[in-house]
Structures are given as C-alpha cells and as structure tokens.
Residue, then its C-alpha position, 0 to 999 in steps of 0.5 A: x279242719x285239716x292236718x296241714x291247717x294244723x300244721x300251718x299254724x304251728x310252723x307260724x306260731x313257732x316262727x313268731x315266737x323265735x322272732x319275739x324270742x330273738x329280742x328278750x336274747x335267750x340262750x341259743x339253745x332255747x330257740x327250738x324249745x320256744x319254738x316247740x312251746x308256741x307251736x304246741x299252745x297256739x294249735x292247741x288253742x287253734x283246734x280248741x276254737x275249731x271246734x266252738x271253743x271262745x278265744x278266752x278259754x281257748x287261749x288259757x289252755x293254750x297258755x296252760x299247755x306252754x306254762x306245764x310244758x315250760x317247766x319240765x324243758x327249763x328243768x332239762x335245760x337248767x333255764x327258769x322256765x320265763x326264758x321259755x314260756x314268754x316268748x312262746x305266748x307272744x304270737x298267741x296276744x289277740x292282735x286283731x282285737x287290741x287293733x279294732x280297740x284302737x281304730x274304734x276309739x279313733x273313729x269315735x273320737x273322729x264322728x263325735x258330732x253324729x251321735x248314732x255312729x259315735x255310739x257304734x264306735x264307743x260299743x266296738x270299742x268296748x267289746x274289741x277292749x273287753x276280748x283283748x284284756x280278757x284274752x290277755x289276762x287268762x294267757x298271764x293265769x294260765x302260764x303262771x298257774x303251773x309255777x305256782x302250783x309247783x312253786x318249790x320246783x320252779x323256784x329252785x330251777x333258777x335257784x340251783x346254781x346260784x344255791x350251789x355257789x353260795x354254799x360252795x362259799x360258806x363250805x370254803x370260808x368256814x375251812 
C-alpha cells in the first residue's frame, strides 16, 4: 500500500461525504469538518483492510474514529455532533455488498426452474445480505458509542443554546 493510495482515498471519501452532506443541508462551515471526518474514517478502515482487517471490524473502527472525532469538532463548532458524523459515514456503506444482495435475489427469482443455479443465487444472496447488514450495523454502534459514552457532553452540545435561552426567560419573567 502506498502513500498516494492512501491519500487517494481519503480525497474520494471526503469528496463523497460533501456531496451526501450537501442534501442533509448543514451549515456551510460543516463542509470541511465532514470532509475531514470521512477522510479520516474511511483510510482508517482502508489501511485496517490492508492489512487482513475484515470490512466489518474494519469499518466500526472507522466509524469509532468519526463518531470520537465528531463530538470534539461539534463542540468547537456548537453543532450536534449528527450534523457531522452522518454525512461523514455515508461513503463508508458497503455499496458492492448491498448491489450483489439484490442482483442475487434477482437472478434467483429469475433461474427458479434450475434448482443448482437458484440455490448459488439464494446463497450469494444471503452471504452479500449478511456483510451489508453486519457492515451497516457496527458503522450505526461504532458512531453512536461515543455519544453514549460521553452522553452528558453530547447532549448539552445541542442543548446549549436553547438551554440558555429558556433561562434567559425564566431570568426575565421572574423580574
């Protein structure tokens, strides 16, 4: 693995992640901490498979890295930290895993009457189904976990400024 590869895909990640960010319509500010978030989580999970990591694992490393480093930048940008990290995950879905899923139900719905290939079809279909819902599902654990874990500081982060206006009110009626 080279450098450049490296770099390669961070550049597309980040790419990808502005784009799927541009339609969830952040702030514009956002745009280079997401970009940054799926830059970092997406090589971390490419060099991880580099070197024998499997996707799964791989992957909820990856999101790990965007969800811890989503709610230190959503702190300096007083964002909650979703604004962030979900565009950010986005180019990390296993997309070739979730397309072989349905083009297997396809084919096997379609060579139904030769039971040999139906049954290769059916297997695909579950193995391609099994990696896509695995995948998908550490990314939501491994982006969630720091949220929970520092769930004080990552509810008050979105919290803070409609916290200080309804005590500004309560300050003033009480007067």
């Amino acid at each position: 693995m080279s450098f450049f590869a490296i770099v390669q895909d961070c550049i597309f990640a980040a790419v990808a992640a502005m784009g799927f960010g541009a339609i969830s319509d952040p702030p514009v500010r956002a745009f280079s901490r997401i970009a940054v978030l799926a830059a970092i989580g997406h090589s971390l999970r490419f060099v991880l498979m580099h070197f024998g990591c499997d996707i799964a694992t791989a992957s909820f490393l990856g999101a790990l890295a965007i969800g811890f480093f989503s709610l230190l930048l959503a702190k300096q940008m007083r964002v909650p930290a979703t604004i962030l990290y979900i565009p950010a995950l986005l180019p990390m879905i296993p997309g070739i895993y979730a397309y072989k899923t349905v083009f297997s139900l396809i084919m096997f719905l379609q060579t139904l009457s030769d039971l040999q290939k139906s049954a290769g079809y059916m297997q695909s279909f579950f193995l391609n189904a099994t990696v896509s819902v695995t995948v998908i599902a550490l990314m939501v654990a491994g982006a969630a976990l720091p949220s929970l874990i520092f769930k004080n500081k990552s509810h008050t982060l979105s919290r803070q400024k409609a916290a200080a206006t309804s005590a500004n009110k309560k300050h003033f009626k009480t007067k």
